[in-house]
TORKOL-4160 file (C-alpha; in steps of 0.2 Angstrom, whole numbers, padded with zeros to 4 digits, m for minus):
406
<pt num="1" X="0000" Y="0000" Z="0000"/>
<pt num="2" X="0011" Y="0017" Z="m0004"/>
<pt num="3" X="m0004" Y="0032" Z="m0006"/>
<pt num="4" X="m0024" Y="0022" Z="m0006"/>
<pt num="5" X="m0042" Y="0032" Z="m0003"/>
<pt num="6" X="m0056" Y="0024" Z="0007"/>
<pt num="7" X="m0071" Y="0034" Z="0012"/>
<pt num="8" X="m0068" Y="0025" Z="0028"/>
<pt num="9" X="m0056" Y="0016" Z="0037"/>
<pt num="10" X="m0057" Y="0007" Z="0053"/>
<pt num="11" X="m0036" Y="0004" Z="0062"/>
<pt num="12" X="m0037" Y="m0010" Z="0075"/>
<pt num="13" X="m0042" Y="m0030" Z="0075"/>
<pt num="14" X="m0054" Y="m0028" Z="0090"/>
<pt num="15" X="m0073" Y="m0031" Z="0092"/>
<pt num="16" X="m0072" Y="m0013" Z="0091"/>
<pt num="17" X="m0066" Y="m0013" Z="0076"/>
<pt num="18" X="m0077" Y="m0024" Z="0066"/>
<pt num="19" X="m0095" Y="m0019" Z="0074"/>
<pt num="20" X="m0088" Y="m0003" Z="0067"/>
<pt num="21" X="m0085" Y="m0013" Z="0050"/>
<pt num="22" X="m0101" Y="m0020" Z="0049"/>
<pt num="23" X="m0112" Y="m0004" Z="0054"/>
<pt num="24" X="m0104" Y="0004" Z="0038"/>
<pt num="25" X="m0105" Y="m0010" Z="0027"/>
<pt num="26" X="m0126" Y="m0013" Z="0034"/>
<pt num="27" X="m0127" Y="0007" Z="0033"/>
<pt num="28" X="m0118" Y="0013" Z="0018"/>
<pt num="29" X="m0113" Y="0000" Z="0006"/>
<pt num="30" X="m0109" Y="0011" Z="m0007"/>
<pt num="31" X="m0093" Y="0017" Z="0003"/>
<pt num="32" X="m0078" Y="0009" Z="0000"/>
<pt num="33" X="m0069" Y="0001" Z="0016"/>
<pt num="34" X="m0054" Y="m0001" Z="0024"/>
<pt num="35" X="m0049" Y="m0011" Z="0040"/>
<pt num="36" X="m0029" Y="m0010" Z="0046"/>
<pt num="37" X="m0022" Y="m0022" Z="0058"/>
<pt num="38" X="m0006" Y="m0024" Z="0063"/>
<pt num="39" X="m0011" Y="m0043" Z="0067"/>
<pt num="40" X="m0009" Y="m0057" Z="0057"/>
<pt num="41" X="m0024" Y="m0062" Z="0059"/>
<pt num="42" X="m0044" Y="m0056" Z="0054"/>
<pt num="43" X="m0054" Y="m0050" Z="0070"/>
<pt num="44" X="m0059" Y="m0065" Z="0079"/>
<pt num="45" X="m0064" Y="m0068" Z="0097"/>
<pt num="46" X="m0053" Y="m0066" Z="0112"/>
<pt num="47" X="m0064" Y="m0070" Z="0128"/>
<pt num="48" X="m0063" Y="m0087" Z="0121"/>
<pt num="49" X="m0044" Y="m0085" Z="0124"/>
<pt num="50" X="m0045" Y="m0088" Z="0143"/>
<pt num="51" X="m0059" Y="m0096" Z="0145"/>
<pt num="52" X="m0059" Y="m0114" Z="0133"/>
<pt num="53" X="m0053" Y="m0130" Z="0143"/>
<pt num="54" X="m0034" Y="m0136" Z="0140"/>
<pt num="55" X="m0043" Y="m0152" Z="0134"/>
<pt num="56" X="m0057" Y="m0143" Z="0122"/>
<pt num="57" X="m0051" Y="m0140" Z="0103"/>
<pt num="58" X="m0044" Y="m0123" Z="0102"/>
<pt num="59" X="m0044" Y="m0117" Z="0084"/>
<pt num="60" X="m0042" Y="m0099" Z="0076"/>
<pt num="61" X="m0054" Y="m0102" Z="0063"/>
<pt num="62" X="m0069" Y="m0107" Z="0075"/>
<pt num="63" X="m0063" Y="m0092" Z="0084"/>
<pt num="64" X="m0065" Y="m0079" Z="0069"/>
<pt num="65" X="m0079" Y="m0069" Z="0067"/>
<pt num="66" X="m0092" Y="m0076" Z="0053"/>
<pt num="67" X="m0096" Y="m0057" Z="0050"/>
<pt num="68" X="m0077" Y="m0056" Z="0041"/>
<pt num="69" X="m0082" Y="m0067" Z="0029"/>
<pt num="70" X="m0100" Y="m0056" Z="0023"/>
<pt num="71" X="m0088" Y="m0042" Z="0024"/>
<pt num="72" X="m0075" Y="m0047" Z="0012"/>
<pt num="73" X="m0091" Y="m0052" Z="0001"/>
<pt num="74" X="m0097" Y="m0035" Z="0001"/>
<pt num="75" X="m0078" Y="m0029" Z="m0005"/>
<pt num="76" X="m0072" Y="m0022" Z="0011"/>
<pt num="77" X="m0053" Y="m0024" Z="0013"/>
<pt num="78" X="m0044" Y="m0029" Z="0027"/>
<pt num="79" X="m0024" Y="m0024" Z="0028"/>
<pt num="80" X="m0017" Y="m0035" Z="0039"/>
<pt num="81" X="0001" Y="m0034" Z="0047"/>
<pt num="82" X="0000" Y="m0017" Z="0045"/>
<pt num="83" X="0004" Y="m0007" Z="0058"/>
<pt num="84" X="m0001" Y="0014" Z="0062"/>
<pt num="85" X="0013" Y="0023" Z="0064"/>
<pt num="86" X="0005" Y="0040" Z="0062"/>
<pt num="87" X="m0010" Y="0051" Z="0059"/>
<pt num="88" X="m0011" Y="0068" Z="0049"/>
<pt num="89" X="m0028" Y="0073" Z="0053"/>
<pt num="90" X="m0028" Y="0091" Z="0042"/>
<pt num="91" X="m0026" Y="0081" Z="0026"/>
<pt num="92" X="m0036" Y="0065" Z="0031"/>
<pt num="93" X="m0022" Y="0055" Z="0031"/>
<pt num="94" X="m0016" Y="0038" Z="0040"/>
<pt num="95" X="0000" Y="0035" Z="0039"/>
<pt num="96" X="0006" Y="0016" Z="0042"/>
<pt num="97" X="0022" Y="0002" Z="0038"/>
<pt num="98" X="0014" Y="0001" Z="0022"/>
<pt num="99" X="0010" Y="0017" Z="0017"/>
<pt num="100" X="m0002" Y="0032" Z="0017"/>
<pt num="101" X="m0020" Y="0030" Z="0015"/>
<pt num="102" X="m0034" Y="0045" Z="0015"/>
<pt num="103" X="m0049" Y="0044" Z="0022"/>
<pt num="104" X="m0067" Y="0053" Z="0022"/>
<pt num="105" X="m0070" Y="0047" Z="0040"/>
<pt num="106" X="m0056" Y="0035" Z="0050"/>
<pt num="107" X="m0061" Y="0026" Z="0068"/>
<pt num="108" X="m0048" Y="0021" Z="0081"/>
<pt num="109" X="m0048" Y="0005" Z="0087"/>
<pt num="110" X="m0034" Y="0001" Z="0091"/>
<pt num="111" X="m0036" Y="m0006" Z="0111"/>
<pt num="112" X="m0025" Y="m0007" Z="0125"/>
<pt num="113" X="m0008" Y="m0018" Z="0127"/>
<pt num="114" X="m0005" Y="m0028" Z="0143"/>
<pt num="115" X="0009" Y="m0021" Z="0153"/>
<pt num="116" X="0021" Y="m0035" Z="0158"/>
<pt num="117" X="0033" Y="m0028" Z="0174"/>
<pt num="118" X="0053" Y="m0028" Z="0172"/>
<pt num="119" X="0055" Y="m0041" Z="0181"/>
<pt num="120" X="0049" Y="m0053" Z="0170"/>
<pt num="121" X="0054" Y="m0045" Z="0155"/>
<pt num="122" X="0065" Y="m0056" Z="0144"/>
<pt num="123" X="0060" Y="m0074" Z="0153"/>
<pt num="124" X="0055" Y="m0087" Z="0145"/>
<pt num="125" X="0038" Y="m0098" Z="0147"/>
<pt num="126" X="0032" Y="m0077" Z="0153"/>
<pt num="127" X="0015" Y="m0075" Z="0143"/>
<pt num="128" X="0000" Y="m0063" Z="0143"/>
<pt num="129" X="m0016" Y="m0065" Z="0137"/>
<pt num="130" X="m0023" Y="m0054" Z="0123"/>
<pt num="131" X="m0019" Y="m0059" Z="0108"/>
<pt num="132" X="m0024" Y="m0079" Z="0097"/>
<pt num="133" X="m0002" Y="m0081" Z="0098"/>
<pt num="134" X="0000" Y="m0079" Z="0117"/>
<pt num="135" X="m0013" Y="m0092" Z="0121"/>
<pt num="136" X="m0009" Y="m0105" Z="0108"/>
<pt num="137" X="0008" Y="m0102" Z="0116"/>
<pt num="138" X="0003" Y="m0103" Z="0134"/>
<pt num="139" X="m0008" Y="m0119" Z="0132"/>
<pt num="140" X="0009" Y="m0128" Z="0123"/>
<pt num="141" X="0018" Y="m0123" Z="0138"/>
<pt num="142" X="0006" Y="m0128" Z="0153"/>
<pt num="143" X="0003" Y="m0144" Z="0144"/>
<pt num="144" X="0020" Y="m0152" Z="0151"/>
<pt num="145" X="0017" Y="m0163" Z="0163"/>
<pt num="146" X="0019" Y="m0158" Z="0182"/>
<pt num="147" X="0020" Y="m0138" Z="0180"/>
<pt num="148" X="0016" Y="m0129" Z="0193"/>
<pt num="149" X="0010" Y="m0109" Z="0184"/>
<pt num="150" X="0008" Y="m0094" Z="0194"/>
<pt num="151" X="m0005" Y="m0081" Z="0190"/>
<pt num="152" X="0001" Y="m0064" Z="0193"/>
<pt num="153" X="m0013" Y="m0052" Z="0192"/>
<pt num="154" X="m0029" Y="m0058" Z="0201"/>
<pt num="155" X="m0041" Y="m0048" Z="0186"/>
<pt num="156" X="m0054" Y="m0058" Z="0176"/>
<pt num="157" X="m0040" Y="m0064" Z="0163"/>
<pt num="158" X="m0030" Y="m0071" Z="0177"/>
<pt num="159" X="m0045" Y="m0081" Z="0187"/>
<pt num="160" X="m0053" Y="m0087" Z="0172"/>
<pt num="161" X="m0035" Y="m0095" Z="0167"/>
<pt num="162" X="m0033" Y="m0102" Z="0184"/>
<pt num="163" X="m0051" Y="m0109" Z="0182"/>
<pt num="164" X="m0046" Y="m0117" Z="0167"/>
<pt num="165" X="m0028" Y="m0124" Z="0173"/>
<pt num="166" X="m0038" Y="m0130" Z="0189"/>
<pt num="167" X="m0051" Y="m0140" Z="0180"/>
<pt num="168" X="m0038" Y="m0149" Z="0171"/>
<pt num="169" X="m0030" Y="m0152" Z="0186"/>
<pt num="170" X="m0014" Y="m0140" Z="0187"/>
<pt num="171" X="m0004" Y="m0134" Z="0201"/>
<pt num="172" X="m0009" Y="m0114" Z="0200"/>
<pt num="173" X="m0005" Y="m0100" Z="0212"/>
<pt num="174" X="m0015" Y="m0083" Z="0208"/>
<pt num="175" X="m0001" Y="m0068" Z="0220"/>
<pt num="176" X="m0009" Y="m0049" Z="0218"/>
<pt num="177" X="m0002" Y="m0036" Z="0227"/>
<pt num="178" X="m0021" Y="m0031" Z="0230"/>
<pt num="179" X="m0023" Y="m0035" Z="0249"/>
<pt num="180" X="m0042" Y="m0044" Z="0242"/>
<pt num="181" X="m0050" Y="m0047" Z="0226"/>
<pt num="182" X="m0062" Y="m0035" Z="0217"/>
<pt num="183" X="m0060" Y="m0025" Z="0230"/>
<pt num="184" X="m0067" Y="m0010" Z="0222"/>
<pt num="185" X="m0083" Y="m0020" Z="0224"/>
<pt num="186" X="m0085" Y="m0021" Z="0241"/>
<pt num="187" X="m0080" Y="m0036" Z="0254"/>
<pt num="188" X="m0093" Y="m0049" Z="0253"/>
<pt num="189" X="m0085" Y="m0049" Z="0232"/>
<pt num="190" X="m0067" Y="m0051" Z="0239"/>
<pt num="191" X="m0073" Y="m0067" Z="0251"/>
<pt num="192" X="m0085" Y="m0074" Z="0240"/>
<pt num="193" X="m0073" Y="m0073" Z="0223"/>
<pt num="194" X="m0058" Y="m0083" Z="0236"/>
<pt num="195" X="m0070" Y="m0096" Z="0243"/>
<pt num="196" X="m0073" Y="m0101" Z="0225"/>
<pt num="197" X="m0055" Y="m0100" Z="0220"/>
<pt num="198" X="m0050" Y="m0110" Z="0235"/>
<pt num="199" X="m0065" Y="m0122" Z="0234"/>
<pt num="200" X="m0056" Y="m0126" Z="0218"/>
<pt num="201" X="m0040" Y="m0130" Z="0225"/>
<pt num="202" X="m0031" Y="m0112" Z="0217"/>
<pt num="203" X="m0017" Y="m0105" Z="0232"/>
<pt num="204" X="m0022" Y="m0089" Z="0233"/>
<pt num="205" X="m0007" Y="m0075" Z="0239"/>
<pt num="206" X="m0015" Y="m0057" Z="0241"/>
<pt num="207" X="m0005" Y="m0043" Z="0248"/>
<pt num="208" X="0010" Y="m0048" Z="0239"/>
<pt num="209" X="0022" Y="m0041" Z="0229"/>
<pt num="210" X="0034" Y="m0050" Z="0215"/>
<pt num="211" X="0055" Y="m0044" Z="0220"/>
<pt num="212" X="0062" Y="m0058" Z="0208"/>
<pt num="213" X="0063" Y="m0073" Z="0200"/>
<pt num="214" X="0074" Y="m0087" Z="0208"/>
<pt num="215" X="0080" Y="m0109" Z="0202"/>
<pt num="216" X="0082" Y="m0121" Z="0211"/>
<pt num="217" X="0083" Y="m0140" Z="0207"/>
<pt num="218" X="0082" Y="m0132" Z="0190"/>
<pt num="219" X="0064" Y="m0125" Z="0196"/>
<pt num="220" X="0058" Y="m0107" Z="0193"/>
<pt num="221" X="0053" Y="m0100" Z="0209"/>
<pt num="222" X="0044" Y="m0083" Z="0211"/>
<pt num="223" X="0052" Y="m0072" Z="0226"/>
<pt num="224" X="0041" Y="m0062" Z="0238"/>
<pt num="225" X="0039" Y="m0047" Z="0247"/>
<pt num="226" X="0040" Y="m0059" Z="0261"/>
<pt num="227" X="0052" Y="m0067" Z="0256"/>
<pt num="228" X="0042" Y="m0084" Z="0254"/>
<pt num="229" X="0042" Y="m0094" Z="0238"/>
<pt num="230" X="0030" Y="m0097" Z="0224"/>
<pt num="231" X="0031" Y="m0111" Z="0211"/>
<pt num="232" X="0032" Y="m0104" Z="0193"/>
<pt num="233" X="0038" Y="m0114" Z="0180"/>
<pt num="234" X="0026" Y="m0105" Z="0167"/>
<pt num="235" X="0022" Y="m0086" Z="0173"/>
<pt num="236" X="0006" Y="m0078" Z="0166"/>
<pt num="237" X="0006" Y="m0059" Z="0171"/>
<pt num="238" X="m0011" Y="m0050" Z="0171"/>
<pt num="239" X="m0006" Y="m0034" Z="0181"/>
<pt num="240" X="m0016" Y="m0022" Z="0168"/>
<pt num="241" X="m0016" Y="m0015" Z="0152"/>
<pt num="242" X="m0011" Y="0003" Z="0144"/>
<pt num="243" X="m0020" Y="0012" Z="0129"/>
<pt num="244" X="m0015" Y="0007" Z="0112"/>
<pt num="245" X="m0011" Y="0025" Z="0108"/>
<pt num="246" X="0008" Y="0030" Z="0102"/>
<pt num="247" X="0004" Y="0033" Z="0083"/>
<pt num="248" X="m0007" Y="0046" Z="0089"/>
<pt num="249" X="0004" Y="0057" Z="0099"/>
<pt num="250" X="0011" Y="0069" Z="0086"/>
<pt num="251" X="m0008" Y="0069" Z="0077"/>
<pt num="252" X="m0015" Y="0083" Z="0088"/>
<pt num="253" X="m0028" Y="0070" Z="0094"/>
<pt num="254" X="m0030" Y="0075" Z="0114"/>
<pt num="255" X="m0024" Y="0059" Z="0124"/>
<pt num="256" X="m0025" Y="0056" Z="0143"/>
<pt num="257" X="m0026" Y="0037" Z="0149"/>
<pt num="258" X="m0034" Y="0034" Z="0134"/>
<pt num="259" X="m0043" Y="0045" Z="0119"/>
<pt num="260" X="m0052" Y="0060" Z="0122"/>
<pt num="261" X="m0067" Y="0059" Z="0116"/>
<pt num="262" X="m0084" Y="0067" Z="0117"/>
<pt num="263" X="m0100" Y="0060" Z="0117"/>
<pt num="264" X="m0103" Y="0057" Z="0101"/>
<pt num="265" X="m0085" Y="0048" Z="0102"/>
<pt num="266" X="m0078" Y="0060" Z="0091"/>
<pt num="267" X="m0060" Y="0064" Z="0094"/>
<pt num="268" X="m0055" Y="0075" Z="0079"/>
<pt num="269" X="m0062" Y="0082" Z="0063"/>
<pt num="270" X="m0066" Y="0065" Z="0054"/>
<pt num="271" X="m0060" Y="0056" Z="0068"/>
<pt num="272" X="m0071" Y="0042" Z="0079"/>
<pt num="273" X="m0064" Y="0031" Z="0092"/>
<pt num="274" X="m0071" Y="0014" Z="0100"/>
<pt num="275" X="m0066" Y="0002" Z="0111"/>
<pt num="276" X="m0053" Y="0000" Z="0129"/>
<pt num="277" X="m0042" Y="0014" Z="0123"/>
<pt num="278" X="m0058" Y="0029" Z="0122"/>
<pt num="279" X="m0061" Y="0043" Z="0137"/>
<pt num="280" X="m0078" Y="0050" Z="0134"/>
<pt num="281" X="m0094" Y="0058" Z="0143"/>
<pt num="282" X="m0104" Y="0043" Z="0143"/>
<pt num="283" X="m0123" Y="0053" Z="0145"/>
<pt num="284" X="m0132" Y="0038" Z="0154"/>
<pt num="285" X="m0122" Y="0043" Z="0170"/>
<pt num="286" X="m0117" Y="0061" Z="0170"/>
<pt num="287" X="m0097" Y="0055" Z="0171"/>
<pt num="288" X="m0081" Y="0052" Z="0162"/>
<pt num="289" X="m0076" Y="0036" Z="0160"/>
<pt num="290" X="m0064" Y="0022" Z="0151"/>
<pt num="291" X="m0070" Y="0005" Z="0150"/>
<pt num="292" X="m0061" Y="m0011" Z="0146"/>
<pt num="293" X="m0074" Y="m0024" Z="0142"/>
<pt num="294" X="m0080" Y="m0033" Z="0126"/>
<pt num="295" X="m0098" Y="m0027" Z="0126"/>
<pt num="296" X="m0094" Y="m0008" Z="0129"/>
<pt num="297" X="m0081" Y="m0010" Z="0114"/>
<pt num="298" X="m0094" Y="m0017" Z="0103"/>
<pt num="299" X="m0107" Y="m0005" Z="0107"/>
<pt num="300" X="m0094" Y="0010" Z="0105"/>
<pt num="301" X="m0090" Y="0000" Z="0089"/>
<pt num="302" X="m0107" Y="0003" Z="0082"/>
<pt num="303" X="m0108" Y="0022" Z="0086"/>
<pt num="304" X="m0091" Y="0025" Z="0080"/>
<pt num="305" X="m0096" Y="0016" Z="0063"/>
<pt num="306" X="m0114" Y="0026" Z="0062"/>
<pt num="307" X="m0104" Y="0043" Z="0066"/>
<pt num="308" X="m0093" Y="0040" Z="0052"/>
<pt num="309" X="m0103" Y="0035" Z="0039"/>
<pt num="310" X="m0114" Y="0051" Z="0044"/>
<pt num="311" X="m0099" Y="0061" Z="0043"/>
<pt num="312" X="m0096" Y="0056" Z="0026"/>
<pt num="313" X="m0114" Y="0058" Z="0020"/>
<pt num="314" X="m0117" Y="0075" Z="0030"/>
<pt num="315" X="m0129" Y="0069" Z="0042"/>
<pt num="316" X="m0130" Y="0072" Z="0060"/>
<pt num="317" X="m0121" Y="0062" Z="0073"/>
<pt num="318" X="m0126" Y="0051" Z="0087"/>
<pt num="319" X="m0122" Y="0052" Z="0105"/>
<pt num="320" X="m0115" Y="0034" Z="0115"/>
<pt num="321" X="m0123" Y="0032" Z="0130"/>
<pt num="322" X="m0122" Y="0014" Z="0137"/>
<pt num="323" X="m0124" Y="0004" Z="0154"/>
<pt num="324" X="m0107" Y="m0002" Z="0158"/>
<pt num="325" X="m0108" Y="m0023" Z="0159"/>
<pt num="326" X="m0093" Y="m0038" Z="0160"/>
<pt num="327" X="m0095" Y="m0057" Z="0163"/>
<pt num="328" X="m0084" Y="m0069" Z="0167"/>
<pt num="329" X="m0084" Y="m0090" Z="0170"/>
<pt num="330" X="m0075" Y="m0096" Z="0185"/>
<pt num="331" X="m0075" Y="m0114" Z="0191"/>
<pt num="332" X="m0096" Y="m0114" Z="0183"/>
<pt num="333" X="m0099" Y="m0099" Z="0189"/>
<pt num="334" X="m0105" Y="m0086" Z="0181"/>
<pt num="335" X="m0101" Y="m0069" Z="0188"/>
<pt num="336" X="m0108" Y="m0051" Z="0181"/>
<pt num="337" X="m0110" Y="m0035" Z="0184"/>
<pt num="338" X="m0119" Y="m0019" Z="0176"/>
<pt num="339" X="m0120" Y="0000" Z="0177"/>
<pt num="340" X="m0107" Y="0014" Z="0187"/>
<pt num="341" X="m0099" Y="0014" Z="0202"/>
<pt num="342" X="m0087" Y="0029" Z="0210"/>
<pt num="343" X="m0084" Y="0019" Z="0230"/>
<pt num="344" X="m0094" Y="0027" Z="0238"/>
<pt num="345" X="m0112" Y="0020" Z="0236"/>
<pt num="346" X="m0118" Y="0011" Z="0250"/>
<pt num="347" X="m0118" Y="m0008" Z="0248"/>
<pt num="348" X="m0133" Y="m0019" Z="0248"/>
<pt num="349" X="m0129" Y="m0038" Z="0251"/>
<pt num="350" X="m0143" Y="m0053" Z="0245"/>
<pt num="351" X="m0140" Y="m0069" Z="0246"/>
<pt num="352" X="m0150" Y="m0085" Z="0243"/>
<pt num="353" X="m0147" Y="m0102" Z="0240"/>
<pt num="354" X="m0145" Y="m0099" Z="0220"/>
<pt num="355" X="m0130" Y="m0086" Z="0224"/>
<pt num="356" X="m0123" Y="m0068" Z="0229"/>
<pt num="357" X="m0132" Y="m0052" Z="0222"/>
<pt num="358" X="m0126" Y="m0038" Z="0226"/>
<pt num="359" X="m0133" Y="m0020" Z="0223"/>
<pt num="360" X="m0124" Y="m0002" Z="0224"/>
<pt num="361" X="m0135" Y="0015" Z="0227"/>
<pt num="362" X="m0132" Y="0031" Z="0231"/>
<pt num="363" X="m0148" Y="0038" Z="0240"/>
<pt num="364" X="m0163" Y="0032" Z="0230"/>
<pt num="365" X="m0156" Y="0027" Z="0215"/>
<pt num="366" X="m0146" Y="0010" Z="0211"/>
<pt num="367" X="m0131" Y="0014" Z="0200"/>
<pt num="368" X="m0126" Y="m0006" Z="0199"/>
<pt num="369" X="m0125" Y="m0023" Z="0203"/>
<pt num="370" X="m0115" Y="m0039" Z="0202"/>
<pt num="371" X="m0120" Y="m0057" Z="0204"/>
<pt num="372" X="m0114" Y="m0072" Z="0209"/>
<pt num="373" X="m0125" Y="m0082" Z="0197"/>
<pt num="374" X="m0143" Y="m0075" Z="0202"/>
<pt num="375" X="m0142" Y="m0075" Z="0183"/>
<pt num="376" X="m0163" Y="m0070" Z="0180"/>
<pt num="377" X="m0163" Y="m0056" Z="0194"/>
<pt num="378" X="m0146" Y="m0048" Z="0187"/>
<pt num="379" X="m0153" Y="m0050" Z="0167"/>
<pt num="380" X="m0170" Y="m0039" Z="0176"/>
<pt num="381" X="m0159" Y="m0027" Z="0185"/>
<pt num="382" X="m0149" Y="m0023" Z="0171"/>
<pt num="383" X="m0162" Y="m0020" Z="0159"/>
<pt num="384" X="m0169" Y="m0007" Z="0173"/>
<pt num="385" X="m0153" Y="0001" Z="0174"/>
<pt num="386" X="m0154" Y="0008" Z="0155"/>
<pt num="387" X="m0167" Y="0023" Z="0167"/>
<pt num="388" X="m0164" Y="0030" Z="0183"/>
<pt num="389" X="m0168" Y="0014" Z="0194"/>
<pt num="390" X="m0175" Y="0021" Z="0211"/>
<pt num="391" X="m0172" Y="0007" Z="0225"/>
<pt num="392" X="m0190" Y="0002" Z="0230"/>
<pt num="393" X="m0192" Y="m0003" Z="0211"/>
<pt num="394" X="m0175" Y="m0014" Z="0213"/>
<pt num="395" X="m0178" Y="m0021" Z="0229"/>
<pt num="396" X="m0193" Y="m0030" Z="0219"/>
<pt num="397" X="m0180" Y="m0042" Z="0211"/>
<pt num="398" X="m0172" Y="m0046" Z="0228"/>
<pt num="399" X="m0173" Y="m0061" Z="0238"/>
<pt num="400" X="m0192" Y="m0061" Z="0244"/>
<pt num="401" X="m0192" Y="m0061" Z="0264"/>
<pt num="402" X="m0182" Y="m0051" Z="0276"/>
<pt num="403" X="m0172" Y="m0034" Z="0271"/>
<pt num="404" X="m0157" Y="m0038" Z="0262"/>
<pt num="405" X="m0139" Y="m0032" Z="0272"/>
<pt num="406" X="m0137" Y="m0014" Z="0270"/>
């Protein structure tokens, strides 16, 4: 590719990314349409990633989204092992490894990329999870008999790993330096999320920081703050992620832990955003926010894509105002939670015999809630959280019978 035009083009191999695909393609076939990956590979999914069994098959092409194929069908073009290197937003220019492409509108996509800690840099049998190499990569090296892995980083990537090494019956140790678990969530999270991690037979080591690696026996041993030992002959680090954003920083385009966006995800003239990577005013709750969850990167996906396409036909754009929502499988368990918490709501506890539910409000209104299955009353609440939900409406959903804790 040396100097191309597309009337839009998305940059980024995301779920982001192709929602914003296929809302152009559905909304404006008549544009031509450009999608630049710097992967080798079409989008395909990636919660799959850490949550199939060692023993299940585990194989790109089931994992690749049947929209690509419709795509290419309706002549879009997808440039892959292409990375962005730059943006010229005056002349409506991206500029990449394999040349410069104009645009009528462009939509970044191009996601967060897992920070791995220097102390591990360089190791071998040291993986993250984010991309179709890294777990083909980390499921070759736990399948050697007798490993023992440590999970370093107790987010949904880490326990959903340790789920799947458990099952199978590894030896795995999850260490955060987080003194509990999803503790932004409240307490009765934290002890519910170890009790089922413990009940599956994962060590658990929170409060505790990494100071080194360490052999012996021809072992691989993690060091600790306390200076105890862990067991790691395969590491898997899931300590967070940082915006995708360098090819940006000399565009103009205002960054700050992410994109600066507006509502309407705009981040320049012609420009959208969608995806982990975008800051913007999200209308449902009155706040700024950045979110890194598959469901909020598909719907931003769909907005960006509508925007651009208006952009390009003249036509008005659309705000993106969504309910915040993530899932995760853990040892058969489904967890989820939906809408916007800032710490200090006040915490409502309710449990029953199907599971946890918990509910967060601030005066009369319910800003979230996260279950522990309890997978029909969550669905209910979460549809009610697309409105200002006012407790008494909510507590209809709760566990019939005496107050609920809180």
């Amino acid at each position: 590719m040396t100097v191309r035009v597309s009337d839009i083009v998305v940059v980024g191999g995301s779920v982001a990314s192709l929602r914003a695909a296929e809302t152009v393609a559905r909304q404006a076939p008549h544009l031509s349409l450009t999608v630049v990956s710097d992967e080798a590979h079409v989008p395909h999914e990636r919660p799959p990633l850490s949550k199939v069994g060692l023993e299940e098959p585990f194989d790109r092409e089931a994992l690749t989204y049947p929209a690509v194929a419709r795509l290419r069908e309706q002549g879009v073009t997808f440039v892959l092992n292409t990375r962005a290197e730059g943006l010229d937003v005056a002349n409506h220019r991206l500029l990449t490894t394999a040349g410069s492409l104009e645009y009528g509108a462009l939509v970044a996509a191009t996601g967060c990329e897992p920070f791995v800690p220097p102390v591990f840099a360089g190791q071998p049998d040291v993986f993250t999870l984010r991309r179709y190499e890294d777990a083909v990569g980390l499921r070759a090296a736990v399948s050697r008999p007798g490993v023992h892995v440590a999970v370093v980083g107790a987010g949904f990537i880490g326990g959903e790993f340790a789920a799947t090494l458990a099952k199978a019956g590894h030896r795995v140790t999850v260490i955060d330096l987080a003194k509990q678990p999803l503790g932004r969530f409240g307490d009765a999270v934290a002890q519910e999320y170890q009790a089922l991690h413990r009940a599956a037979g994962v060590q658990l080591r929170f409060g505790a920081a990494v100071t080194g690696l360490g052999e012996d026996g021809g072992r691989r041993f993690l060091l600790l703050d306390d200076d105890s030992r862990v067991p790691a002959d395969v590491i898997l680090v899931g300590v967070g992620v940082r915006p995708s954003t360098a090819w940006l920083e000399e565009s103009g385009v205002l960054l700050d832990n992410g994109i600066i966006c507006d509502a309407t995800l705009k981040a320049a003239e012609r420009v959208f955003a969608a995806g982990d990577a975008v800051r913007w005013p999200n209308p449902r709750w009155g706040a700024t926010m950045r979110i890194e969850h598959w469901t909020n990167a598909a719907e931003q996906g769909r907005v960006a894509g509508i925007n651009a396409v208006n952009t390009v036909s003249g036509e008005g754009l659309v705000v993106c105002g969504s309910v915040p929502y993530f899932w995760s499988d853990q040892h058969g368990v489904r967890i989820q939670f939906a809408g916007y918490r800032t710490g200090t709501e006040e915490i409502v506890e309710d449990r029953n015999a199907d599971g946890l539910l918990v509910v967060y409000r601030t005066g009369d209104l319910v800003t979230g809630v996260l279950a522990f299955e309890r997978r029909a009353q969550f669905v209910k609440l979460r549809a009610m959280l697309r409105n200002e939900l006012p407790w008494q409406q909510a507590r209809t959903v709760l566990t019939p019978g005496p107050a609920p804790v809180g």
